[in-house]
N, C-alpha and C positions, 0 to 999 in steps of 0.2 A: 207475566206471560208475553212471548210476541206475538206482534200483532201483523196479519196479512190482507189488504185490502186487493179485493178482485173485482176487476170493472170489466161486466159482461156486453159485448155487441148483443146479446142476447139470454133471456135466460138460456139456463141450459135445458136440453130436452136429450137426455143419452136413449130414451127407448124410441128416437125417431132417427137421430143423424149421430154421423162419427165424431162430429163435433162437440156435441153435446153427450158424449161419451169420454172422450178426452178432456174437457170443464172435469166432469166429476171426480176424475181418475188423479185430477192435479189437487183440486179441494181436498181430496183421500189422505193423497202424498202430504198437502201442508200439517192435516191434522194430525199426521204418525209425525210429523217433526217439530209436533208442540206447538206450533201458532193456533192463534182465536184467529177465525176469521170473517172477514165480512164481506158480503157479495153484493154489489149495485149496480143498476142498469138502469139506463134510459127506456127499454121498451119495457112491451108489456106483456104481463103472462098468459099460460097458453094454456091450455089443457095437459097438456103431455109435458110440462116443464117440472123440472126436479124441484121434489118439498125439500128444499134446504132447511128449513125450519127443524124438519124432524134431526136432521142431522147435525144440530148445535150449530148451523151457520146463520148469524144475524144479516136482516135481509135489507136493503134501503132501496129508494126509490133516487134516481140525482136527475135534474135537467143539466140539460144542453147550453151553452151561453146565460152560465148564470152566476153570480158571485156564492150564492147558497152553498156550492161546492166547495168553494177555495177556504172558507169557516167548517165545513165539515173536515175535512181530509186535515186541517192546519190544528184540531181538537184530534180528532181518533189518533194522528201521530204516528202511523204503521209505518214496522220495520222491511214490510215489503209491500211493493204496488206489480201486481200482474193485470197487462192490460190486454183484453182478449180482442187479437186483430190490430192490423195496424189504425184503421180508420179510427179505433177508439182510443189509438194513443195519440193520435193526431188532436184527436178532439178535447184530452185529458192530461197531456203530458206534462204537455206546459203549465198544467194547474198544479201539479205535482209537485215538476221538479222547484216551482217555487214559494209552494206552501207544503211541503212537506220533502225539502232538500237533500235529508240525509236518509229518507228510505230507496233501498233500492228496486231500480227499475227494472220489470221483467216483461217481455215483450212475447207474448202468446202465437204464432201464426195460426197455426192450424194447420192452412199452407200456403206456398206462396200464390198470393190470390192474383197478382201481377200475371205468374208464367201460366196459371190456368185461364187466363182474360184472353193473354197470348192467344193460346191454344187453340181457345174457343172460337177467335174473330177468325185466326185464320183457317177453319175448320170451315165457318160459315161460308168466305170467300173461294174455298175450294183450294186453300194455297197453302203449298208445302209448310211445317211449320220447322224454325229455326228459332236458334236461341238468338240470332241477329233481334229479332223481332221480337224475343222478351226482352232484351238490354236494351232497346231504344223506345219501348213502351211507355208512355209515360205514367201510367201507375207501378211502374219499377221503382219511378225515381223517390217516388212517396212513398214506396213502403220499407227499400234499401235506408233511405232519409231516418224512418221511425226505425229499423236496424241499428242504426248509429245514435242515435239519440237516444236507444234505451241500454241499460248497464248489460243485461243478456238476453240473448232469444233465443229461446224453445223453436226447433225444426225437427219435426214426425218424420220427413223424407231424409236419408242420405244421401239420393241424390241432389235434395234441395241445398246440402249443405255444401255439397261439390262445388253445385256452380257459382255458389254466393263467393267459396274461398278463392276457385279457379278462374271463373270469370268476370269477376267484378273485385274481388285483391279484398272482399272483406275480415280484418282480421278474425280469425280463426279462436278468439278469449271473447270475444263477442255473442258465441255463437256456443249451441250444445244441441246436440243430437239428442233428444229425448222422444222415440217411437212412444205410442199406446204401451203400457203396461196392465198384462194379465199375469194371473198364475201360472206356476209350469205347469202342465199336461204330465200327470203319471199314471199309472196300472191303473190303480182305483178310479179313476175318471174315465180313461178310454174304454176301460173293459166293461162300462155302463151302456157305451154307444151304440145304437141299434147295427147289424151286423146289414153287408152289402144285399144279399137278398130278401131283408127286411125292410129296404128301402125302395122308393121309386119316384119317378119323375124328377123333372128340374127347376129349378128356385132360381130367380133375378129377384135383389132387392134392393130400392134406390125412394130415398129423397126425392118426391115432385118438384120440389124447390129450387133440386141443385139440376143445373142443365145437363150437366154430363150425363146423370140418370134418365133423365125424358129420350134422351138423344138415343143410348145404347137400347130404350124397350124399345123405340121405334125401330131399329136399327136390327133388335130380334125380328116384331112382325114381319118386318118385311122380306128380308133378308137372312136369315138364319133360321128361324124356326118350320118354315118350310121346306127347308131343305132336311133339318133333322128328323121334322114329322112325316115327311116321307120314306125314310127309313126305319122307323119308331112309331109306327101308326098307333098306337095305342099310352104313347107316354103323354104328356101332357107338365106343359111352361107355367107354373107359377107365379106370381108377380106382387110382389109384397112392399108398401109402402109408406108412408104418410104423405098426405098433402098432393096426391096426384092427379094431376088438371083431366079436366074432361076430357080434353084426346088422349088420354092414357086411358082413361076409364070404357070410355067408347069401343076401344080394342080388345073387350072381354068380349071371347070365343069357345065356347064351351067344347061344341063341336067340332074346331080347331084345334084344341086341348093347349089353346091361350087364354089362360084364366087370369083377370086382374083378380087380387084380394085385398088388396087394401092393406091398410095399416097392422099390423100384428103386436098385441100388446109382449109376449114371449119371443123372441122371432130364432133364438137358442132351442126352442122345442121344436119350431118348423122345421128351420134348419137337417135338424137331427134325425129328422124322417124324411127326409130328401137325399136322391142318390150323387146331386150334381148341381154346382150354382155355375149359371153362364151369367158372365160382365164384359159384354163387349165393349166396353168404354173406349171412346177414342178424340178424348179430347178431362180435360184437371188436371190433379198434381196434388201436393200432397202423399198418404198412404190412404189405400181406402180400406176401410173400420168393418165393410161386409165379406171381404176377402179374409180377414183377421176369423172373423164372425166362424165364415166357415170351415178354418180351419178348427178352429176351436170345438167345432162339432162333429170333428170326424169328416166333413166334407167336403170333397175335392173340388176344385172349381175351374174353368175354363175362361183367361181374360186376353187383354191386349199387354203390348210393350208397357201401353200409358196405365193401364193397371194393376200391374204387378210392380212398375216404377219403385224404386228405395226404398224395396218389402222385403228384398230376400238375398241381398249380398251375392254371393258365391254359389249359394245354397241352390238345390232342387228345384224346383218350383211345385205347390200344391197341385199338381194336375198338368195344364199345359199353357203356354204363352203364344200366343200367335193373331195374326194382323190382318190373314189373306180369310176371307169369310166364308168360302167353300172347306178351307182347312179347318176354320172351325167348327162347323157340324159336323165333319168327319171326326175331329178328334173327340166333340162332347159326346159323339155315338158311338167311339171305339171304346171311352172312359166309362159309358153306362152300361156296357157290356161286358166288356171284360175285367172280369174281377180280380186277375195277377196286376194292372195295370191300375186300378181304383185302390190296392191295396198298397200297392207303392205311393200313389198320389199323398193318402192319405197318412203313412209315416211321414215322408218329407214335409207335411203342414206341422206332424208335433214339433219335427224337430226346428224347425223356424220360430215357433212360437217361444221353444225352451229355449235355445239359441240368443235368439236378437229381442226378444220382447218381455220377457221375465221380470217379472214387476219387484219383486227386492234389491236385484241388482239393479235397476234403470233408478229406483229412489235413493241410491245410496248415491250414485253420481248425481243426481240432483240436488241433493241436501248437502255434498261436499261441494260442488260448483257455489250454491247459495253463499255457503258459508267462506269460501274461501276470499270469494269477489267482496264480500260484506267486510272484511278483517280489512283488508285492501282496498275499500272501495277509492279512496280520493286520489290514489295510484293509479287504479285503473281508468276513473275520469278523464284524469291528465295528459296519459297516455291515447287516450280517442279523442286526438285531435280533431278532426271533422264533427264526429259528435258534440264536441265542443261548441262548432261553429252554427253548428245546423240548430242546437238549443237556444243560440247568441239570437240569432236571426227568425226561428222558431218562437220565443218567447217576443220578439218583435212584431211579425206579422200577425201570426194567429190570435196573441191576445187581445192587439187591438182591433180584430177585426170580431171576435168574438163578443169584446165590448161595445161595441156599436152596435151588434145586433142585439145585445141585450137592454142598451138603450133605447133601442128602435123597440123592443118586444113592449119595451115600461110604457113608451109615448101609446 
């Protein structure tokens, strides 16, 4: 049987974050293509982390700057290595590519964690943001670097793949467009869905963890939801999460009809009785997994440019796209009202879903990618030259800096 070793930044947790929805969704994919596989991570588990166990994945525990790894991976022998994030290829790769040389490398983003860093500083600084300023980042250089050094990377965004090919000349065999893969959406699933005035109120739901989420609830209180509750005195803002820091918690308002709720074990059922999800997000990258979420549920949703980003091609948008924040309460209160307008919102999410996200076609181009690079592999080495150079000098630096600290760890 093949064998697929996955080396997580973290367990996975898919009933808290996108990420940890995406881990599970690629685990899924290797086991419909026949690999055993095995999941390892340096941290540690959580509450809300996926029982792999129940799912026939063997589970290990690996440190950081240790030889224990380079005997384990040089023993299990796996035909593929997917590393989640570049940091852990950074940390891992080099053990890899030379204790276990001829499995190939697959390089996980999630998303580019560089252009959301971007994003973020110049968000805080109040300054325009430009891709000048993701390409001279220097967490670009480190995670473009683990792009090249690994045989292929997984990218969730189309835009992320743009500019990796457009503005930085990455080749294009490197790289594979693989969005979140669900089922299509047909009759028998939608005609489940609670109908528009069976529905009410509005749903935000975000990761304490991830900044962009603390940023956008802040970003409702203040500025957006009193503008809507003033025209909606009676609906009332939702706010569904894990891991959300006291000043998010602090901003439960009953009488405001800005309710925090916290973590939601289902959040497909919340979803589903809600009329509208606002995500004012203005600052990450990647695809975000609660846009998907809601479309999936029949519900329309109201975000920014930077949220709706490499979700929808050409296509419609679920609801509406807009920046200026007065435009946005008008349009989350034109969309909760009128129901010619929430009922178009909400065809345009299936067909986005059917469209660009359909999980048997996204797995059959991944298990022909796998396969094709794996027949090919020492061709396609060859051919990435830089990759070549960056492992030359990669297996230089970091191992021996790795061994030092592990000698330093021994003394």
């Amino acid at each position: 049987m093949k064998k697929a070793f996955f080396i997580g930044y973290v367990w996975p947790e898919p009933s808290t974050t996108a990420a940890g929805h995406r881990m599970q969704q690629l685990l899924e994919a290797f086991q419909c293509f026949g690999y055993h596989i095995t999941f390892g991570s340096t941290a540690v588990k959580t509450e809300y982390s996926l029982d792999l166990d129940a799912l026939g994945i063997e589970c290990v525990s690996i440190a950081l700057n240790d030889s224990s790894f380079d005997d384990f991976i040089e023993t299990l022998k796996p035909d593929v290595v997917v590393f989640d994030r570049f940091m852990v290829e950074e940390q891992f790769g080099w053990r890899v590519a030379e204790f276990a040389p001829d499995a190939l490398r697959i390089l996980n983003t999630e998303d580019l964690h560089a252009l959301r860093k971007a994003r973020e500083e110049a968000h805080k600084k109040n300054l325009p943001f430009s891709l000048e300023l993701w390409k001279s980042h220097p967490m670009t250089l480190r995670e473009v670097a683990s792009i090249y050094r690994s045989d292929i990377t997984l990218l969730v965004s189309s835009y992320e793949m743009e500019i990796l090919e457009k503005e930085l000349s990455v080749p294009n065999n490197l790289l594979l467009h693989l969005p979140l893969l669900f089922d299509s959406l047909d009759d028998s699933i939608t005609a489940k869905w609670p109908k528009f005035e069976e529905r009410k109120d509005f749903v935000c739901i975000g990761n304490g963890k991830h900044a962009p989420n603390v940023d956008s609830i802040q970003l409702l209180k203040k500025e957006i939801w009193p503008k809507i509750r003033k025209q909606l005195p009676e609906a009332n803002l939702l706010v569904y999460g894990a891991y959300l820091p006291q000043q998010i918690e602090e901003m439960h308002h009953p009488n405001e009809g800005f309710q925090i709720m916290g973590w939601a074990e289902n959040i497909e059922s919340v979803l589903k009785n809600e009329r509208v999800m606002l995500a004012p997000l203005r600052f990450g990258a990647g695809i975000k997994g609660k846009l998907l979420d809601a479309m999936r549920s029949g519900t329309p949703s109201i975000t920014t440019s930077i949220g709706a980003e490499g979700m929808h091609d050409d296509l419609p948008w679920n609801g509406c796209v807009c920046n200026d924040w007065d435009a946005v309460a008008n349009d989350a209160v034109e969309l909760y009202q009128n129901s010619e307008k929430w009922h178009t919102a909400q065809e345009n999410g299936i067909a986005l879903i059917n469209s660009l996200f359909e999980k048997e076609t996204l797995r059959k181009v991944l298990n022909q990618k796998i396969d094709s690079t794996q027949q090919e592999l020492a061709v396609h080495r060859s051919q990435n030259f830089i990759g070549r150079m960056l492992q030359h000098h990669t297996q230089a630096s970091t191992k021996y800096m790795a061994k030092w600290i592990e000698a330093k760890n021994k003394r």
